[in-house]
N, C-alpha and C positions, 0 to 999 in steps of 0.2 A: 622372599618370593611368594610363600603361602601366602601372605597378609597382602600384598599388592593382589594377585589374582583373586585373592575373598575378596577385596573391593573390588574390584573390576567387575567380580559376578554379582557385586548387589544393587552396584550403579549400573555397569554397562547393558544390561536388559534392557532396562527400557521397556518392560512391562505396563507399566504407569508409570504418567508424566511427570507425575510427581513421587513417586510411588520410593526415591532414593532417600537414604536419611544423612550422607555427608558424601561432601566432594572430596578429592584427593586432595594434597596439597598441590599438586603440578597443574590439575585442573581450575582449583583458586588463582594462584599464581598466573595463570593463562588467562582467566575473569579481568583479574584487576589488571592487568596490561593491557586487553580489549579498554575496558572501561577508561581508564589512563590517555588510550590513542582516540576512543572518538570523543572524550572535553579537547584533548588539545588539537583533532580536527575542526570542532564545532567553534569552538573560541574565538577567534579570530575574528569567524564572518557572521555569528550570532547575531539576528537582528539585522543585516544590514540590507541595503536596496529596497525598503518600502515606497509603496507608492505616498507619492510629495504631493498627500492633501495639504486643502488650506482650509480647512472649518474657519469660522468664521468666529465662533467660539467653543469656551469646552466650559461644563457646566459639570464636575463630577457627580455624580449619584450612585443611589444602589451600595450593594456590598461592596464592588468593586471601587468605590471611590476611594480609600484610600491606596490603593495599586496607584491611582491616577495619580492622586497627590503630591507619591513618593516618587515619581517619576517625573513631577516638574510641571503635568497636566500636556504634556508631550510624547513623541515614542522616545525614548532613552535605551539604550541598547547597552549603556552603562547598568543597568540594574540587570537584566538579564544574564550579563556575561561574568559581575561579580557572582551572582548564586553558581554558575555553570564551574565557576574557579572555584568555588567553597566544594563543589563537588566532586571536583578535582582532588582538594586537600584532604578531603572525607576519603576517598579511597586509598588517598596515600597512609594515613593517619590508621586505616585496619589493615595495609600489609605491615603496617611500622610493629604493631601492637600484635602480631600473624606469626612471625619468624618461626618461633618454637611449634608450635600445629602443625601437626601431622593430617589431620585431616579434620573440615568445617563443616557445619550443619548448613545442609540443604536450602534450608527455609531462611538464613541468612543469608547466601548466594544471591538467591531469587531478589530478599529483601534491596539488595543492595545494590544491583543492576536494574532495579523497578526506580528504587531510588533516584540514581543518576539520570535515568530517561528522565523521571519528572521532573528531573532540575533544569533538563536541559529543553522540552517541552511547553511545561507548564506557564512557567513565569510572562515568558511572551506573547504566547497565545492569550492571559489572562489580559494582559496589558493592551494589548491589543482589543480586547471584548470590552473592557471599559472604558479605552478610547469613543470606541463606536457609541459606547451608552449615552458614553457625556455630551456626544455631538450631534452624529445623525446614520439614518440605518446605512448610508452612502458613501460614509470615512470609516478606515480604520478596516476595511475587509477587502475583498476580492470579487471579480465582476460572477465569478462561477461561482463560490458560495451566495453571494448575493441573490443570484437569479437563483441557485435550486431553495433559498429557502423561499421566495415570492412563488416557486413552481408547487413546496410543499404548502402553504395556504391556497394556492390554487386548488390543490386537492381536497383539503379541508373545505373550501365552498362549492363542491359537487364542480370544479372548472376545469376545463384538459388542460395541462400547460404548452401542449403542442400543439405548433400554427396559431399561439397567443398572441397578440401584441404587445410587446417590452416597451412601446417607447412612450409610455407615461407609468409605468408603473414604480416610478421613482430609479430603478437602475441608470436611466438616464443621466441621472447626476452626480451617477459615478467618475464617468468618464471627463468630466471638465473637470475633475479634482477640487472644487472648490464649493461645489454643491449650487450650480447655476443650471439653468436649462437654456441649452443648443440647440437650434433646428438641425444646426450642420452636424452635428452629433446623432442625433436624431434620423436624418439620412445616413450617414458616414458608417456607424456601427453595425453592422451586418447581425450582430448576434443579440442588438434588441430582438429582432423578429425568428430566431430560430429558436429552440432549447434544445440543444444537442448532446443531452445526455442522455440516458437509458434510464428506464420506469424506476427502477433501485432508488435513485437519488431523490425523486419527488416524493415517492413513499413512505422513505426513512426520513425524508423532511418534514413531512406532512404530522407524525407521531411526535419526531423531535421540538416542530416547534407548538407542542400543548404544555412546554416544562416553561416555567415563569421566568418575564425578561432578568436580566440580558445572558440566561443559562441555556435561551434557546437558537444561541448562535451556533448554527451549525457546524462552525470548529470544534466546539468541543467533542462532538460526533465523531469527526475526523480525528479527536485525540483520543478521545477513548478505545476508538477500531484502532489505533497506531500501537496503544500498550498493550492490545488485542492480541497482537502479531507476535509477541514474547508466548504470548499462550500459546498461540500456534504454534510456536517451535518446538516450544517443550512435548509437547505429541509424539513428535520423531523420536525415532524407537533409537535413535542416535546416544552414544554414553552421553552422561548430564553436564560437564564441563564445556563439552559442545554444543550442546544445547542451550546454556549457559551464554557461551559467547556469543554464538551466531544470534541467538536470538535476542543478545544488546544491538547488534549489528542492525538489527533488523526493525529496531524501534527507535534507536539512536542513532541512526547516519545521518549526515548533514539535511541531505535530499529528506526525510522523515522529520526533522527536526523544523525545517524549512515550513514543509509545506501544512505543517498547523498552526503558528502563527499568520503565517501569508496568505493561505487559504484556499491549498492545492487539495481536492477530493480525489487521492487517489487510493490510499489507507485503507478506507474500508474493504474496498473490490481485494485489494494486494491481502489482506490479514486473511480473508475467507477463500482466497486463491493460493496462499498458503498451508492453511488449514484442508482443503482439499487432497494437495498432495497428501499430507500426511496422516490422513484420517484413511488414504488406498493404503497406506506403510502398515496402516491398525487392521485392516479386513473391514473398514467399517463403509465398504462399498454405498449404500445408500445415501448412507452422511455427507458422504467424500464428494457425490452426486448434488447433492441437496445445496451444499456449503458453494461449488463450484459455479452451479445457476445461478448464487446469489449475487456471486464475483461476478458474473455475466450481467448480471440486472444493473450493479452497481456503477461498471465499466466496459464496455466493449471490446477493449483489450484484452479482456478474460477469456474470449473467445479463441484466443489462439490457442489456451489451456486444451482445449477440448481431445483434438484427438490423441495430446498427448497422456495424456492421464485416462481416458478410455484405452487406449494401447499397453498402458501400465498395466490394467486390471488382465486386459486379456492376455499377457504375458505372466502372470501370476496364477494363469489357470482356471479363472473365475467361469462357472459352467453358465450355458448359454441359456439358461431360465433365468440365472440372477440378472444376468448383464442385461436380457430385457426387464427386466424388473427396476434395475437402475436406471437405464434410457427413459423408463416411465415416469421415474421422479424425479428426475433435470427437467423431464419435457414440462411436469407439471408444475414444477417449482416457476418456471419462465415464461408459461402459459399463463398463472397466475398474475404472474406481474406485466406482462406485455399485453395480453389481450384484451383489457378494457383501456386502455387508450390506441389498441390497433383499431377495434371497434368504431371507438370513438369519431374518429377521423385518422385512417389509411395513408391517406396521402400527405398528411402532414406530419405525423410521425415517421414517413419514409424521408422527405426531406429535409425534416430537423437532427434525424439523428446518423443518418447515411450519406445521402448529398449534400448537408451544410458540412458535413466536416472532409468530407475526399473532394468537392470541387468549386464548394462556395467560400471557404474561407481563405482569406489572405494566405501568401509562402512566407513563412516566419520561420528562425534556426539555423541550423547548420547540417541538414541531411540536403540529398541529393535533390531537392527541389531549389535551395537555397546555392548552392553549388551552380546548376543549370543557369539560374537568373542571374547570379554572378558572370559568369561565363557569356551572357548573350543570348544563350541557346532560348529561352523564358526571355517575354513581351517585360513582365511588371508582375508585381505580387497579386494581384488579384485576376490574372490573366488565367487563362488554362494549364492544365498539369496534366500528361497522361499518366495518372497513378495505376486506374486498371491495369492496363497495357504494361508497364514498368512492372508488376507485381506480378505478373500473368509471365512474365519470362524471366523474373529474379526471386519473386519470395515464392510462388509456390512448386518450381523446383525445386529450391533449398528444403522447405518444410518437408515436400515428398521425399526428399532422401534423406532426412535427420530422420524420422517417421520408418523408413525401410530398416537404418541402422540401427535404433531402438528393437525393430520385431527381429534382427538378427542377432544384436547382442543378446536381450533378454536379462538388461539388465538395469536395476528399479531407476538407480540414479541418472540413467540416458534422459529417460522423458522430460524431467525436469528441465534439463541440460540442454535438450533440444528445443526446451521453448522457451530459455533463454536465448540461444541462437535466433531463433526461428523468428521472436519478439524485436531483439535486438534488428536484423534485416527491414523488418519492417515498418518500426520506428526510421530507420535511414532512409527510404524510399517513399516515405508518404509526406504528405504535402505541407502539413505542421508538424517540426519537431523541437518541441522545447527540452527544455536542459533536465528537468525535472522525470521526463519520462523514462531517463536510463535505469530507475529505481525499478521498474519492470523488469528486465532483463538481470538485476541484480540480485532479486528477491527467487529469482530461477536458479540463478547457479548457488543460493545460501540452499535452497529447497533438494538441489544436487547434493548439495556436500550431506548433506543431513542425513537423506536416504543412504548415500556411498558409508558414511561412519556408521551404519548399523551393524549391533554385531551381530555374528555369524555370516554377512556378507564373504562369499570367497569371490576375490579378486583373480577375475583374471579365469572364471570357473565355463563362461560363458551363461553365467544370468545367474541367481539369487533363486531359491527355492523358497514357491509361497508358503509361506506359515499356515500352520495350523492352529486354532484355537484351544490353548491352553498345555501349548510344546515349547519347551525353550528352543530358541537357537544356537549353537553352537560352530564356531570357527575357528578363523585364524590369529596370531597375534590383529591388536588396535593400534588406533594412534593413542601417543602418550599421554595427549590432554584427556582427561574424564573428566 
């Protein structure tokens, strides 16, 4: 009993993120079952559903050409899925060789769950970047990386990317798949002419692409903030076997694993809107502020973080000079990145990143817009949506009362929790909802559990007493995974 509770006090702190020097063996154990369950979720559907270019030819070059080679000078989803299985056997292979351990080095843990992401990461995404190399910037990617990195050379030549015109900027010959130019595409594609992202993406593109072809494929961006998100967790003042899992969870789920080869930008905003939360868990109010704006710059969805992680702080007791103090450096962190393209032109950043996406873009998915048109009630996918209105009597009641429950519980793990909820409604109610965006609402409730497993948390106390700088915490019995 003494040697189980001496470990538990020297991992379950949570002091520093790193700061543990071995895992238990039930925590291991718990590792490599995570690790185990997402190769044999990710397997299967590794690689599959690319878009079905037709380059015209492939011409290998660069580092990456023998990626290319080995792959037939095609996408092969067979090379992918053999490394993701060796991956597989590599885990099996250190519990085989684990039995007798009583407890593992920290820094093997880590190693070994970093590992597995990049197996399950890397390979595709690569193959995919040297597809594009050997063909053209138009195959092998995605229309949204596409355009933010044409948006990040826009800014490289003193250019706004907002209220640009996309349809020769080569994007165009994304969309016939075969690298041809369409007028009817040309018309047809509503998001040649907007850029509906937030300043984040052009910024971070603008720096990314000065690194030498083909390393300045914006994916890799996207993979690097993915393996980000491991770091983020490990922050959470959460014991380390928890930390541990969730934060394979959270670099290695399908939807994460997906959307860096395929070329979903949603990684970066989610790893520094994770990082947020858990940097309010450190006291490191500022940061937690700093980190949050930049999820906000990144994606828009970020926004819904706001008031719940401002409500965190002021349930922690944070005195009313810091919290302006912190309000001042979100404000400025987003000032910084918004206001020389608000500047720029007003109205056209209002429309490409507000109104192209709530009322100009086609009803695509399976939320309640996709339902409606189903139904009769909706003309046609590019018809009108009352999302306002719909949101104005379904999401922001929901929000105000998650929001109320949070300032009555006072309890850290709510806020998260809540804007899971709060994210999840409104992914359902808005007028695009693709399959890839439930990683939102999932990255919420990991960011829940994280803060709920911190020790000294008393369950059930009515709310979590803020830490002091440089006091341990003390509670109740954990869960058993460390």
């Amino acid at each position: 009993m003494e040697d189980r509770l001496g470990r538990r006090g020297r991992e379950g702190s949570g002091r520093d993120a790193g700061s543990s020097e071995s895992i238990s063996r039930g925590g291991f154990w718990g590792l490599l079952g995570v690790l185990l369950g997402l190769v044999a979720i990710n397997l299967p559907e590794l690689g599959s559903d690319p878009w079905p270019f037709r380059p015209g030819s492939v011409d290998p070059q660069g580092p990456l050409a023998p990626l290319v080679r080995a792959a037939g000078e095609e996408w092969d989803v067979g090379l992918a899925r053999a490394i993701c299985f060796l991956a597989g056997l590599a885990v099996a292979l250190v519990g085989a060789v684990s039995f007798k351990r009583r407890d593992f080095p920290a820094s093997s843990a880590v190693a070994l769950a970093l590992g597995v992401a990049l197996a399950l990461l890397l390979p595709s995404t690569l193959l995919q970047i040297g597809l594009r190399d050997a063909t053209a910037p138009w195959f092998h990617t995605n229309d949204s990386v596409y355009q933010i990195e044409i948006a990040g050379d826009l800014v490289l030549d003193g250019e706004n990317p907002y209220g640009h015109d996309y349809r020769e900027s080569g994007m165009e010959r994304f969309y016939t798949r075969d690298g041809t130019v369409s007028e009817r595409v040309r018309e047809r594609e509503v998001s040649l002419e907007h850029y509906a992202y937030f300043p984040g993406t052009a910024i971070t593109s603008s720096v990314w692409r000065l690194l030498p072809s083909p390393f300045d494929d914006y994916r890799l961006f996207v993979l690097a903030l993915t393996l980000a998100g491991f770091a983020a967790a490990m922050v959470f003042r959460a014991p380390l076997g928890w930390r541990l899992a969730l934060g394979a969870v959270v670099v290695a789920n399908p939807i994460a694993v997906r959307s860096a080869w395929f070329g979903q930008n949603d990684a970066p905003s989610l790893t520094l809107m994770l990082l947020a939360f858990a940097l309010v868990t450190r006291e490191r109010y500022r940061w937690a502020a700093a980190s949050l704006a930049a999820a906000v710059l990144l994606k828009q969805f970020a926004v819904v973080a706001i008031p719940f992680i401002a409500l965190m702080m002021v349930s922690r007791g944070v005195a009313r000079a810091e919290l302006k103090r912190v309000a001042a450096v979100f404000a400025g962190v987003v000032a910084v990145g918004i206001l020389p393209f608000l500047i720029a032109d007003p109205v056209a950043f209002y429309e490409d990143t507000v109104k192209f996406g709530a009322g100009t873009y086609k009803i695509v998915g399976y939320g309640l817009s996709a339902m409606l048109l189903r139904a009769g009630i909706l003309e046609d996918r590019d018809g009108s949506y009352p999302f306002a209105l719909i949101a104005v009597l379904t999401w922001l009641p929901l929000t105000a009362w998650l929001l109320l429950a949070q300032h009555r519980l006072r309890e850290g793990w709510v806020g998260p929790a809540g804007f899971a909820i709060s994210m999840l409604m409104l992914l359902f109610i808005g007028r695009t909802f693709n399959n890839y965006y439930l990683v939102w609402p999932m990255t919420g409730a990991i960011a829940a559990a994280l803060v709920w497993l911190a020790p000294g948390r008393q369950p059930g106390s009515g709310g979590a007493q803020p830490e002091r700088h440089g006091e341990e915490r003390t509670g109740g019995p954990q869960p058993r995974l460390r």
